[in-house]
C-alpha positions as CSV (number, residue, x, y, z in Angstrom):
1,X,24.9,8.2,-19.3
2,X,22.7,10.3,-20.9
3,X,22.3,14.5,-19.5
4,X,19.8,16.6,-19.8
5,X,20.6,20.3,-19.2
6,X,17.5,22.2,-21.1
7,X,14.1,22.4,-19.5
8,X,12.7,22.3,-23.0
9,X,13.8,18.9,-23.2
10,X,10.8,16.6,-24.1
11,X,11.7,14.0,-22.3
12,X,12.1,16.5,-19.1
13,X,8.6,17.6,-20.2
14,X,7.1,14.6,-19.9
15,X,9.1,14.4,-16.3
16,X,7.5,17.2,-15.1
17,X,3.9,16.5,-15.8
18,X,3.9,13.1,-14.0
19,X,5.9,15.0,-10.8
20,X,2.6,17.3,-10.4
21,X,-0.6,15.8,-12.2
22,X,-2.5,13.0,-11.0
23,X,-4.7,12.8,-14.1
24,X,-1.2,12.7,-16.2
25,X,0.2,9.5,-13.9
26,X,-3.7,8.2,-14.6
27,X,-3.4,8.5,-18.6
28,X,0.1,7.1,-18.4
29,X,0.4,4.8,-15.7
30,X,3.6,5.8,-14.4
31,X,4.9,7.6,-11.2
32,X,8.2,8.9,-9.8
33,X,9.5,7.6,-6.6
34,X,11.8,10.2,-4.7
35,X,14.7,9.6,-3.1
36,X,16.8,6.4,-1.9
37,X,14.4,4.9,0.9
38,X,11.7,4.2,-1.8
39,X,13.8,2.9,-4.7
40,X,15.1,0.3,-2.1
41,X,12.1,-0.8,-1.1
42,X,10.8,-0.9,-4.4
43,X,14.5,-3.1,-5.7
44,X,13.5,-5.2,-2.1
45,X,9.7,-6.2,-3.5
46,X,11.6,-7.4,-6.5
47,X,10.6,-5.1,-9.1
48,X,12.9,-2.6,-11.5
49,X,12.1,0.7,-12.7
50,X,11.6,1.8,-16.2
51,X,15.0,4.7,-15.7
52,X,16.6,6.5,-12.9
53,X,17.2,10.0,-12.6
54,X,20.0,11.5,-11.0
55,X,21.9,14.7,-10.0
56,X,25.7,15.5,-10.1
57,X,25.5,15.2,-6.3
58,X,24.2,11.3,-6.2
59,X,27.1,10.0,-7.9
60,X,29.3,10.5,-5.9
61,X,26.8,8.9,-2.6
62,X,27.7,5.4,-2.0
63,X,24.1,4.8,-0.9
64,X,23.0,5.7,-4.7
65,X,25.8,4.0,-6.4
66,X,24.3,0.7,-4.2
67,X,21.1,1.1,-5.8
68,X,22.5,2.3,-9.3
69,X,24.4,-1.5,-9.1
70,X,20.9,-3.2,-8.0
71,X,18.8,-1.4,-10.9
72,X,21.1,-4.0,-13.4
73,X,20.7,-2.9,-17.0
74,X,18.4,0.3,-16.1
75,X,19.3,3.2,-18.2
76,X,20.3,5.9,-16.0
77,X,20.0,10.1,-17.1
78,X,21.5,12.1,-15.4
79,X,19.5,16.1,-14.9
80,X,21.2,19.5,-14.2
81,X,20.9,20.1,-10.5
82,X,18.3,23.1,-11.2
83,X,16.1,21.0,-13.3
84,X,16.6,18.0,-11.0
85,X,15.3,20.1,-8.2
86,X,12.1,21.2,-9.9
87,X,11.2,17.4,-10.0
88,X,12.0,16.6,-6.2
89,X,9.6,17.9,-3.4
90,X,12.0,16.8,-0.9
91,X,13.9,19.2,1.4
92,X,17.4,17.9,0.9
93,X,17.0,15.9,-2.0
94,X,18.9,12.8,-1.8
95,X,19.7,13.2,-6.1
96,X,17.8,10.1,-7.3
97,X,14.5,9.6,-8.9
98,X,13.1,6.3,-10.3
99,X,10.2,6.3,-13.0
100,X,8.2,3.1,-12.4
101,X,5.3,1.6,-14.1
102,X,2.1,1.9,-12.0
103,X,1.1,-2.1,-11.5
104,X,-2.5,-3.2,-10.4
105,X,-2.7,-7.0,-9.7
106,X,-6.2,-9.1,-11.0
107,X,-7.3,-10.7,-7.6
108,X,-10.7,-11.9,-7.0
109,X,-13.1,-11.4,-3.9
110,X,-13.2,-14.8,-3.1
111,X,-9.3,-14.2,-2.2
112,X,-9.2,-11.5,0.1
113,X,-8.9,-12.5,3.7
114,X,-7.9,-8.8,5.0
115,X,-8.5,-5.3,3.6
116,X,-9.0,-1.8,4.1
117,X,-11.6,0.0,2.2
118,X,-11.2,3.9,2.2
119,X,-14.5,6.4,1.3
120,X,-13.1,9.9,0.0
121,X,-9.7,10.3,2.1
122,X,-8.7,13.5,1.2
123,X,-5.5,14.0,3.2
124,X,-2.3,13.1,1.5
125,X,-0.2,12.1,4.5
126,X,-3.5,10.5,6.0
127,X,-3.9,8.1,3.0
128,X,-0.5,7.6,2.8
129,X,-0.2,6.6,6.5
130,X,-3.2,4.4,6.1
131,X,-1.4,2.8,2.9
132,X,1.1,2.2,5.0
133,X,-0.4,0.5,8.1
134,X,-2.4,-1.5,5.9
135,X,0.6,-2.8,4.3
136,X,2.3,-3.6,7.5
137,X,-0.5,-5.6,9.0
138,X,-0.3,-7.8,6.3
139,X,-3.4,-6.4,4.6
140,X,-4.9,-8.5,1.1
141,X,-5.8,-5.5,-0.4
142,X,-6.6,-1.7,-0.2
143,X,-9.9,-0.1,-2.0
144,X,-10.3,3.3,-2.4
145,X,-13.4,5.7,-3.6
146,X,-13.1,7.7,-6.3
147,X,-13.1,10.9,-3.8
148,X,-9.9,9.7,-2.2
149,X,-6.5,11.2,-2.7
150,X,-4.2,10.2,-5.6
151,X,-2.3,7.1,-4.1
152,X,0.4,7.5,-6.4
153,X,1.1,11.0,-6.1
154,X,4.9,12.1,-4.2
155,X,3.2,12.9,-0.8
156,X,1.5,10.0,-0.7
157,X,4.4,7.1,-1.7
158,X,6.7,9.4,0.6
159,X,4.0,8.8,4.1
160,X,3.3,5.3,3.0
161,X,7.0,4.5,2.9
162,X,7.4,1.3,0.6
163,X,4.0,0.0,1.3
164,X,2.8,0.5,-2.1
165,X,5.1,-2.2,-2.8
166,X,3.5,-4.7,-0.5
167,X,0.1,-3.9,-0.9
168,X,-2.3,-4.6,-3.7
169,X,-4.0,-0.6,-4.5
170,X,-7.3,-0.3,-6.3
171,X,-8.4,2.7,-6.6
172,X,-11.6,4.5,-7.6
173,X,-13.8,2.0,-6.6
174,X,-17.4,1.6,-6.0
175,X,-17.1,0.9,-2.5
176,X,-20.5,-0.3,-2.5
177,X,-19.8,-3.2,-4.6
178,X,-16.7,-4.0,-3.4
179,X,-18.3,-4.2,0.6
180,X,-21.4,-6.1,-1.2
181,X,-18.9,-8.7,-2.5
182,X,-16.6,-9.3,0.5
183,X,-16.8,-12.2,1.8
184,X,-16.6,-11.9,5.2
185,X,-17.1,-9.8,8.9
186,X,-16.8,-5.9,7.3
187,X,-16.4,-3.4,10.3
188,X,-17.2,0.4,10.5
189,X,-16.3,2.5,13.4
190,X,-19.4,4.4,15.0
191,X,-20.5,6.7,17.4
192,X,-23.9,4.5,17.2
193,X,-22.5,1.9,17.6
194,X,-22.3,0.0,21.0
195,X,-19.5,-3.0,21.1
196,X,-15.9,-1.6,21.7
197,X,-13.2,-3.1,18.8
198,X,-11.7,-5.1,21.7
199,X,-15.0,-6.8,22.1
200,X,-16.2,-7.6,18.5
201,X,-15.4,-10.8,16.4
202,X,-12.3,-10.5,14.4
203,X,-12.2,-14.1,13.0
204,X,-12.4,-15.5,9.9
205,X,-12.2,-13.0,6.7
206,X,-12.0,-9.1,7.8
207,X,-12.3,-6.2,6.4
208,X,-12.2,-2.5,7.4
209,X,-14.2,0.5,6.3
210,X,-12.5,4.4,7.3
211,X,-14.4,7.2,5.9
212,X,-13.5,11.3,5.0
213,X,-11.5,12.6,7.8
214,X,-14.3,15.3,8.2
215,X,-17.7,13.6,8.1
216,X,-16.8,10.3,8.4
217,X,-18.5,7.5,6.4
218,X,-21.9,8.1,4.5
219,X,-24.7,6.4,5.7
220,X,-24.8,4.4,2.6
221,X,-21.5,2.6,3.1
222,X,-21.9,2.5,6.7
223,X,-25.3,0.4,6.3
224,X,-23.1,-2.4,4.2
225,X,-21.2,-3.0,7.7
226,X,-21.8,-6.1,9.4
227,X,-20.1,-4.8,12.5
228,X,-20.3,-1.5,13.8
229,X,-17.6,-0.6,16.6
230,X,-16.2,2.2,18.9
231,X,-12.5,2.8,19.4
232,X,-12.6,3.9,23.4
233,X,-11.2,7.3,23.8
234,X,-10.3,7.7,27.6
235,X,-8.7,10.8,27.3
236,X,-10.5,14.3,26.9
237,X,-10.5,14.3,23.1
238,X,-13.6,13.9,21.1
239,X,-12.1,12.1,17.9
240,X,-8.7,10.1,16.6
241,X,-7.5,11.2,13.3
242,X,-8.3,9.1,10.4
243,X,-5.1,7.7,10.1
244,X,-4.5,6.3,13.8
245,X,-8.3,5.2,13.7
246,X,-7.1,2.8,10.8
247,X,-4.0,1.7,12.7
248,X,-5.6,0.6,15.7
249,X,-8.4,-1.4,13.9
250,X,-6.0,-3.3,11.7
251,X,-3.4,-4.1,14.7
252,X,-5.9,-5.1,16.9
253,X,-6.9,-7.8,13.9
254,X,-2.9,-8.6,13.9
255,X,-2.4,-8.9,18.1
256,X,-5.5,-11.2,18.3
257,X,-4.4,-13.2,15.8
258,X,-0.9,-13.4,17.1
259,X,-2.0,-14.4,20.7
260,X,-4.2,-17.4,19.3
């Protein structure tokens, strides 16, 4: 097992610039994933990473060494605690890292029977939650605009919890196109609009649109919509949060196709 101790290691370097640029992870294609939960579901969706990281503290974890066995023939480096740290934006670190390959499956339009296109979500944890939800609906496909958030970044694997992993991620996106090419019902939720989500038609091919947390989606996008829909708020609050409003469009797609 190789160990790095000097943070003008190279290697280390290169470490460091994929932990905090996106444009780096971009040029590359490669990401870290940050602690135990990820690299499991990442082993679970049947791929390997490219190495592991560690600190002097996982080796002796008996959750780690299960994944160390898993990750068969995966070179494994092991950092000084300090410099291990400086990669991990986790609270109590749980002393592994995995560097993985960034992966974006070919699928054509014609495949997609349920997506989630997202217009310039800003919010880390938001896009990550969405990611997620998405994911665990049983979602084709995720599209995002080029103003979203970095779906690869640590903030957002850590909210979308292993649903990178089951989930096919395009990012920067004309959203335009991609609505102009679906085929199928494409929803946008409105204040204009006057059929509740409960009441619209969710057969056959479906696909959601969620814009900026903020101003929601531009009128340009939201005119590509076949459907528009409210999500009744009984309660005295004026708006749902970006991230729930995603939820409860995609699982109300999921219970009406489960009662059938």
């Amino acid at each position: 097992m190789k160990l790095i101790q000097s943070r003008d290691n190279p290697y280390y370097k290169e470490l460091v610039k994929l932990s905090r640029s996106s444009r780096h992870r971009s040029k590359v294609g490669q990401t870290l994933l940050d602690g135990t939960h990820l690299l499991d579901a990442y082993l679970d969706a049947g791929m390997l990473p490219q190495q592991v990281l560690v600190n002097s503290v996982a080796l002796g974890n008996a959750e780690v060494i299960a994944l160390l066995e898993r990750a068969t023939n995966i070179a494994v480096t092991q950092l000084d605690d300090k410099l291990f740290d400086q990669l991990s934006e986790l609270k109590s670190p749980t002393g592994i890292l995995a560097l993985i390959d960034i992966t974006q499956q070919d699928m054509k339009m014609e495949q997609i029977r349920f997506a989630l296109l997202m217009e310039d979500i800003q919010d880390s944890g938001n896009l990550g939650s969405m990611l997620r939800s998405a994911a665990a609906a049983g979602c084709d496909a995720a599209f995002l605009s080029k103003g979203c958030a970095d779906a690869w970044s640590p903030k957002v694997l850590r909210a979308a919890m292993g649903g990178h992993f089951a989930l096919r991620i395009y990012e920067r996106q004309d959203l335009r196109n991609i609505a102009n090419e679906f085929h199928g019902t494409l929803l946008a939720a409105s204040l204009k609009a006057t059929r509740s989500l409960y009441e619209c038609d969710l057969d056959g091919n479906v696909a959601f649109m969620i814009g900026n947390e903020g101003a929601g989606l531009t009128d340009e996008l939201m005119g590509f919509a076949t459907q528009l829909v409210t999500i009744p708020i009984p309660g005295k609050v004026e708006s749902l949060n970006a991230a729930a409003a995603a939820a409860i469009c995609l699982f109300e797609v999921v219970r009406r196709r489960n009662c059938l």
